[in-house]
N, C-alpha and C positions, 0 to 999 in steps of 0.2 A: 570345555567339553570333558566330561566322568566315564569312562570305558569300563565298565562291570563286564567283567570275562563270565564271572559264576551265570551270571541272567544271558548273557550276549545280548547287551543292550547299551545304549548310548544316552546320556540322558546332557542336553545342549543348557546351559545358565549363562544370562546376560544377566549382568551389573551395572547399578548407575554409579557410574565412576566420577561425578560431582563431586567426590570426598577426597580429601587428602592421605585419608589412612583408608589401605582396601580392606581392612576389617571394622570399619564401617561402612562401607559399601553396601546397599540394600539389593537384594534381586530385583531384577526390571520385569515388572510383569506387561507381560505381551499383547494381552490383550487391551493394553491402552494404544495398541498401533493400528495403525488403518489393516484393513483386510491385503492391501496389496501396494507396491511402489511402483509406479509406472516412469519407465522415464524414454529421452528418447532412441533408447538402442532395445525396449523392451520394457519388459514387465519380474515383480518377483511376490510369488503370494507370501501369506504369510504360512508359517508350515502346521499352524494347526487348523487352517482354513481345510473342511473337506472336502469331497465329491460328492454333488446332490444330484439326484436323478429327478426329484420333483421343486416345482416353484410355484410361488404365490405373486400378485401382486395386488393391491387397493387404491384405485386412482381418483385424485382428488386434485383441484387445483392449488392445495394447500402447499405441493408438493411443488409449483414453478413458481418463476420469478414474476408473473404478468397478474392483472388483477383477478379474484376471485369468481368464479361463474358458480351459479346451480349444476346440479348432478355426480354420479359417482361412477365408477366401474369396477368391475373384476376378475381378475384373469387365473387361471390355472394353466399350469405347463408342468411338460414330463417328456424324458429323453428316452427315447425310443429306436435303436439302434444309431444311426448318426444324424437324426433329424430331431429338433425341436417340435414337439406336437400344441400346440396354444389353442386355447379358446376363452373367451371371456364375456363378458355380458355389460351395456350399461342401461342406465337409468336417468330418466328424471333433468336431462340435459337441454334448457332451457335457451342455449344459443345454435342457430344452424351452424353444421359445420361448414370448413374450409371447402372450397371446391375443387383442392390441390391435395391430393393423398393426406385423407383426414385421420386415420390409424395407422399409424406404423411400430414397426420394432426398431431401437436404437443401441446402437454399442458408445455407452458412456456414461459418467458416476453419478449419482443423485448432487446436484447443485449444477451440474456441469451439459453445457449444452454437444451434443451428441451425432455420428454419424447415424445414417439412415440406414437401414440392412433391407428392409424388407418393409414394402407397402403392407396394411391388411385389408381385406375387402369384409364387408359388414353388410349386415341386412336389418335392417327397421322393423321394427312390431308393433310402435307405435308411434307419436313423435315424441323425440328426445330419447326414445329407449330401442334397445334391439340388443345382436347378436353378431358376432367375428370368430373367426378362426383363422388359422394357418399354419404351415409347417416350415420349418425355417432348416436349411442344409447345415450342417455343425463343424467347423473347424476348430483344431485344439484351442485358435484363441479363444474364438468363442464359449465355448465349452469351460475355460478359467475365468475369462469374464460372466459368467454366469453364476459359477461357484465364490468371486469375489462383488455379489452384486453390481457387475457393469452394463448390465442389458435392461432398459427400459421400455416401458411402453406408453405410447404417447399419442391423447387424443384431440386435433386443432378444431377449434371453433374460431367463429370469427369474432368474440368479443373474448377468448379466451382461452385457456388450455386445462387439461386435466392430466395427470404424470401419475408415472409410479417407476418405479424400481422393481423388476423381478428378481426376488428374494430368493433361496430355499425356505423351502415349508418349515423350517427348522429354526427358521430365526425371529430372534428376540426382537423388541422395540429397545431404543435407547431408556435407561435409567431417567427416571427425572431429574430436568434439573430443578435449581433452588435459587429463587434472587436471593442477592446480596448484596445490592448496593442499599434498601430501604426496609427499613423492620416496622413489624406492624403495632409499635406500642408509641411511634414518633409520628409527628405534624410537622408535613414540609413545607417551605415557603418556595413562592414562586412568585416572577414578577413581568410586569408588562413591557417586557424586551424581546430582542431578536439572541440573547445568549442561550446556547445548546442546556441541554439538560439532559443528565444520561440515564439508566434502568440499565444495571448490570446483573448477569446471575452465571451462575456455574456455568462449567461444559458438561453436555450431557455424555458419559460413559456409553460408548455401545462396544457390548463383549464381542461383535462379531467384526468391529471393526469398519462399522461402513459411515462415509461421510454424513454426519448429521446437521441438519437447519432449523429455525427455528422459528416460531411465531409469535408476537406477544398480544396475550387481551386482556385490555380492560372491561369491567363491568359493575354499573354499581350494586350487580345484587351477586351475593354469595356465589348461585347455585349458576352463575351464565346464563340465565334463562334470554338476556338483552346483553349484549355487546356494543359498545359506544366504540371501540378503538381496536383497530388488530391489525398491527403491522408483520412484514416479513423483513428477517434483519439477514437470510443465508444462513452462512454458519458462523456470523458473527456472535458473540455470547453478550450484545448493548444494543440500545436503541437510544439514538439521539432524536428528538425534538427539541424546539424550542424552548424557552419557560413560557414564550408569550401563546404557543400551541395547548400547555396545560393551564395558563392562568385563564383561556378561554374557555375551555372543559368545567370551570368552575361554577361558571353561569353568572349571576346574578348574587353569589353571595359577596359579604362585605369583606374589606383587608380585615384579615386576623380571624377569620372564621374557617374552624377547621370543614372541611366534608370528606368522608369517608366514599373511598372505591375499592371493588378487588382487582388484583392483577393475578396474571397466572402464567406460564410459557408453555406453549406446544413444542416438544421435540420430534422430529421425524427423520427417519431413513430414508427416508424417499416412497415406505409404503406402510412402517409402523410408525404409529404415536404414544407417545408417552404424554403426561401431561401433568405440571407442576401441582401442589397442595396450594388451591387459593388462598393470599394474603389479602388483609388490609392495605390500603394503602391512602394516607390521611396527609391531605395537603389543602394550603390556605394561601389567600392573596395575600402580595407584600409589595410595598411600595421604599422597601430599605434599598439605601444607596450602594453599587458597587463597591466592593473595597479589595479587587482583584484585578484580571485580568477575563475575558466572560469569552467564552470560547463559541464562537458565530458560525451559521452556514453559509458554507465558501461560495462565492460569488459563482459565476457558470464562465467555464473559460470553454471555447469549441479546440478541438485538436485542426490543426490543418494543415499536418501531415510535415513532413521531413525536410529542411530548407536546405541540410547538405544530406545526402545518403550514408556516407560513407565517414570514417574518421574518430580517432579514440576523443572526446568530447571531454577538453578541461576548463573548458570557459566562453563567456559571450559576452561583447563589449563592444556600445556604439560610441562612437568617433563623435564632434561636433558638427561634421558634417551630415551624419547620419548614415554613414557607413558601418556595416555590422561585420565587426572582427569575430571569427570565431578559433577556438583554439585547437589543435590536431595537437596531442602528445606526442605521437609518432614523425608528423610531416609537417611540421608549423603551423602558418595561419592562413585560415582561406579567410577572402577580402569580398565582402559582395554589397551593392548599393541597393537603393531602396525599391528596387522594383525586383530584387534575386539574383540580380545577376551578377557574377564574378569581374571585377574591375582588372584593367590592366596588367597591375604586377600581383597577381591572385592568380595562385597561390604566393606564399611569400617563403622560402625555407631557407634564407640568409639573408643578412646583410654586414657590408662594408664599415666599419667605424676604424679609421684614421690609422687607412691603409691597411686593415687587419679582419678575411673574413670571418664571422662566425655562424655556426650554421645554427637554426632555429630547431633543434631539439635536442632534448625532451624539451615538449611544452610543459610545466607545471601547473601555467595559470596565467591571466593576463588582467593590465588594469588599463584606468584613464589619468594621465596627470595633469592637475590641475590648467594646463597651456593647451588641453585637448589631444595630446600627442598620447603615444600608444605605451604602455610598459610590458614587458614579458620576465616572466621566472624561465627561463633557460636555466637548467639544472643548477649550478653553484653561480649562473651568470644572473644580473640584472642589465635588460638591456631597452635602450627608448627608441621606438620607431615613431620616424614623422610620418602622424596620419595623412596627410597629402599624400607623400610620393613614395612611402615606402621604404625611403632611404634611413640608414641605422644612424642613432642624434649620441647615443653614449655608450658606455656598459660598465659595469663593476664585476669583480669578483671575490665571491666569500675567501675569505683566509686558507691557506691551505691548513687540512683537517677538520674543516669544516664540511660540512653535506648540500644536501641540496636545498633551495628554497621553495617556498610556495607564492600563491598569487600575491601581486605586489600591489599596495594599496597607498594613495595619496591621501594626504593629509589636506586641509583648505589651506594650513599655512607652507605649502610645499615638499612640507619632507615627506620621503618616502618609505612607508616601510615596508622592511623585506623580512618575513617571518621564518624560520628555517622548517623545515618539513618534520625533523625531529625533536622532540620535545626537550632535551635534556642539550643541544647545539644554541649557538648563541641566534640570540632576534637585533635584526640590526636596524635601526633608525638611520636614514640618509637623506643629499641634498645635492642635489647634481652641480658638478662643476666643472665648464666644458662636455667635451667628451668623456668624464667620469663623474663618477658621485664621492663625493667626500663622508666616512662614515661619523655621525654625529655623536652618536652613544648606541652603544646593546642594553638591551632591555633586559632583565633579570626577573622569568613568569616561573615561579617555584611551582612543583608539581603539574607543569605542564605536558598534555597529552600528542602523542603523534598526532598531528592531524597534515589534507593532504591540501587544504586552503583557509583561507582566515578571510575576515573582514570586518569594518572598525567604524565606530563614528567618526565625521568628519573632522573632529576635534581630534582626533586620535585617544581619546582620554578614554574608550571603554573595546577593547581586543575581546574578537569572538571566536571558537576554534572548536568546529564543530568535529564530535569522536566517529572514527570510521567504523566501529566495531559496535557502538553501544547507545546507547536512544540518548544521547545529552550534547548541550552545546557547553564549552567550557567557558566563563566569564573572567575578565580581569579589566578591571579598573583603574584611575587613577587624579588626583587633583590636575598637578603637575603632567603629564604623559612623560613620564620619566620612573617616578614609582609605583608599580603596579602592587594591586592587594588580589588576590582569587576571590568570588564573589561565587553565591549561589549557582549552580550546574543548573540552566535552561535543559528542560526534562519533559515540556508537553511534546516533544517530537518520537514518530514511532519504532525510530529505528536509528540505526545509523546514516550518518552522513558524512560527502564528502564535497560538498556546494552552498555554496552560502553566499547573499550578499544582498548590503545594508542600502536601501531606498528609502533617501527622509526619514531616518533613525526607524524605518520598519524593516525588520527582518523578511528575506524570504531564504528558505532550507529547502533544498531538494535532496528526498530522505529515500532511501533503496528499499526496497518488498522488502516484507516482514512476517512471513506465515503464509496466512490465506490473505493479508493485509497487499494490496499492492504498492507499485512508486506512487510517491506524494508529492506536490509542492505543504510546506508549511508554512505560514506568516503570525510572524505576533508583533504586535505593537502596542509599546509600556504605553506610550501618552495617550491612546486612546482606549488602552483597557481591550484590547482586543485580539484575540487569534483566531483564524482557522487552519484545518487541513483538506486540502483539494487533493480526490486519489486520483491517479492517472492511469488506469489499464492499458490505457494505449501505446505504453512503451514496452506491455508486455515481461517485467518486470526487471529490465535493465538497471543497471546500478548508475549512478547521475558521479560525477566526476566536476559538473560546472553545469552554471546554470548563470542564464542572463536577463534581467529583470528590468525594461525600459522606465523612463525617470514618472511614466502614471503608473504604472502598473499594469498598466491594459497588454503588455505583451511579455509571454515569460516565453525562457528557452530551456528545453529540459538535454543536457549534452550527456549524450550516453558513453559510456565506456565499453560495454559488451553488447550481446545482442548483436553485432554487426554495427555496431556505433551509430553515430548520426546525430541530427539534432534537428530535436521535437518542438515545435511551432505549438504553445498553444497564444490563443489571442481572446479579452476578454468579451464575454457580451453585453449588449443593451438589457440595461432592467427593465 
């Protein structure tokens, strides 16, 4: 902040501080920030957003998430001592509408679905066309949600919707964007699989700061006069398809023959468009072999909803009985059988081992050792509970000076290992003896990362450790499982994580929001060349702490840490 006495003015500069030296530091220009931050104690504009007295809006169903119908509308408004004055007009609107308040005013962002303020009533002139109006009462919120386009207007049909965004008359359409992931001087190959296939392009800049989405079309002539393809991706800046969705678009041509399409991207605010310079885009069949890993659309899991409500969520692990352990960091382990319900000694928050109790937290993480019996990371403790009755079988304790450990994981040949939480602490390889574990060897993983769970193949011979902070799984390797080498950082993941665990050498990662990106499960598996990413809105964007993955896969557990914790049931469907 610059205080000029001579002017009596103030003049506010924000820096992006990315830099090490502040004289490289760049000014932060402002207007790459949304119009406004909402959170939940409130709202805060941006300070060069201003006060508009007049608004526009252009409704189109380009503008929602549902499929596209015939027709357009348009609205004007203007503030008129403390009432909203609207009128607008549509056209050309080829579906009846709803029979349930078919125009309304909504307070909410363009992408985002909205409350209702205000029915409108409308008069017909023809069918599919007429006329609306109404006056809406003005509270300061509203009145800033106006000024940071948060007020829409919104008209249901029954095969579909048309939206807009009530703008100031003042504002701009977002800058175009530009693909980037394909140039139009290149022949892409595609082939007749289920592997993803992406279409990347810029973010579209809007100077006023309002959330933008976007549309892609194909078409094979120049000018759009015919559209083959136009999907809505949000405000994601990709669209995946399949390659076997574009090898189809091909038609009839031979492998290795190029054909020529244009693509292009519609950008919108919720009521302007911008719209990309049509490219080429030159792709041909190809019958060339895998030589990766081919990134697939994720199977359809259904949510069905929360099996514990409540409980900070480090892990999920079924017994040989089929008892499902789940892990509480705070309260230990809730125990429940196959119909939900919590079994006898459930909860479990100590046990006894040879006359001595210990009580069951912090949970770090929990496994299964190869005799079916239960393991737990109790802070510096490792400790084995008989999955039968609940009673404590051992326990270890890391060295004094050591820290805490993470989920404990079994080997097929027995040993256990106990990975420390901090990267630069020792990793202990063990093998229970009695009522203790006898330690084997530590493990020496150079340049290893905090992580806050691990998991291994069964061989022990490849350690996975996924970073809490940064989109990577770290790798280590080894012939022997005694000398580990670092190995390429797993990188298709979108975020951070802090859940992980190995099913028949397939990975599955439960990865925390990322943007506009929600929580994911991730799965990749080397021997079949294959990944996807399943996003889960439904946890609302909790950060995952553990995660428990049955021996088909057909049932994943998503163990939340915040959010009010809990743990998310999804289970897979029939194809």
């Amino acid at each position: 902040m610059d205080i000029f006495n001579s002017k009596d003015s103030i003049v506010y500069s924000t820096y992006d501080i990315k830099k090490d030296k502040a004289a490289e530091m760049s000014l932060f220009e402002e207007k790459t920030l949304p119009s406004a931050m909402i959170g939940v104690n409130g709202y805060m504009l941006r300070r060069d957003i201003p006060e508009s007295q007049k608004f526009k809006a252009f409704l189109s169903s380009l503008n929602t998430k549902e499929q596209d119908i015939a027709g357009i509308a348009q609205v004007e408004a203007k503030i008129e001592e403390d009432k909203l004055k609207l009128s607008g007009s549509y056209f050309n609107i080829t579906s009846n509408f709803s029979d349930k308040k078919p125009i309304g005013i909504y307070k909410g962002r363009h992408t985002e679905e909205g409350e209702l303020l205000k029915e409108v009533k409308f008069k017909a002139s023809s069918p599919g066309s007429g006329t609306f109006s109404t006056e809406l009462k003005l509270t300061e919120e509203i009145k800033s949600y106006l000024n940071f386009g948060g007020i829409y207007i919104k008209i249901i049909t029954k095969k579909g919707n048309l939206r807009a965004q009530l703008l100031p008359t003042q504002n701009k359409a977002p800058e175009p964007a530009k693909i980037t992931s394909h140039y139009p001087k290149n022949t892409y190959a595609v082939r007749d699989i289920e592997a993803l296939y992406e279409i990347n392009w810029s973010q579209a800049l809007d100077e006023n700061g309002d959330f933008v989405s976007y549309i892609y079309q194909l078409s094979p002539k120049k000018d759009f006069s015919e559209i083959i393809l136009q999907k809505k991706t949000g405000r994601e800046t990709s669209l995946k398809m399949t390659e076997k969705q574009w090898f189809d678009l091909l038609g009839n041509s031979e492998i290795g023959e190029p054909k020529s399409f244009y693509h292009r991207i519609l950008a919108t605010d919720g009521s302007n468009f911008s719209y990309s310079a049509p490219t080429a885009l030159n792709l041909m069949k190809s019958n060339e072999a895998l030589n990766d890993l081919a990134q697939i659309t994720a199977p359809k899991y259904a949510f069905k909803g929360k099996i514990a409500e409540s409980g900070a969520g480090y892990g999920a692990e079924w017994d040989n009985e089929g008892k499902l352990w789940l892990a509480d960091y705070n309260n230990g382990l809730i125990i429940k059988d196959s119909s939900n319900k919590e079994i006898d000694f459930s909860p479990l928050t100590s046990v006894e081992i040879n006359g001595e109790v210990y009580n069951l937290n912090p949970v770090n993480g929990i496994g299964v050792d190869v005799d079916g019996n239960i393991l737990a990371g109790i802070n510096r403790r490792l400790i084995k509970i008989d999955a039968q009755t609940g009673k404590g079988i051992a326990v270890w304790e890391a060295p004094k000076g050591a820290r805490a450990i993470t989920a404990p994981r079994a080997a097929k040949n027995g040993e256990i290992y106990a990975m420390s939480l901090f990267g630069e602490d020792p990793n202990y390889v063990l093998k229970q003896q009695g009522e203790t574990f006898k330690p084997l060897r530590t493990l020496e993983l150079k340049d290893r990362n905090l992580a806050r769970t691990f998991d291994m193949t069964q061989d022990g011979k490849t350690l996975l450790f996924p970073d809490p902070g940064s989109p990577k799984i770290q790798v280590y390797s080894s012939e022997n499982a005694r000398d580990y080498t670092r190995q390429k950082d797993i990188t298709s993941i979108s975020a951070g994580s802090s859940a992980i665990q190995v099913v028949d050498n397939a990975i599955y990662a439960a990865v925390r929001s990322s943007g506009i990106s929600p929580s994911s499960i991730h799965y990749r598996n080397e021997e079949k060349q294959q990944m996807w990413t399943l996003e889960i809105p439904e946890v609302n964007g909790a950060e995952p702490r553990g995660i428990g993955v049955s021996k088909n896969g057909n049932t994943i557990i998503f163990c939340s840490w915040d959010k009010g914790g809990g743990y998310y049931l999804f289970e897979k469907l029939e194809e």
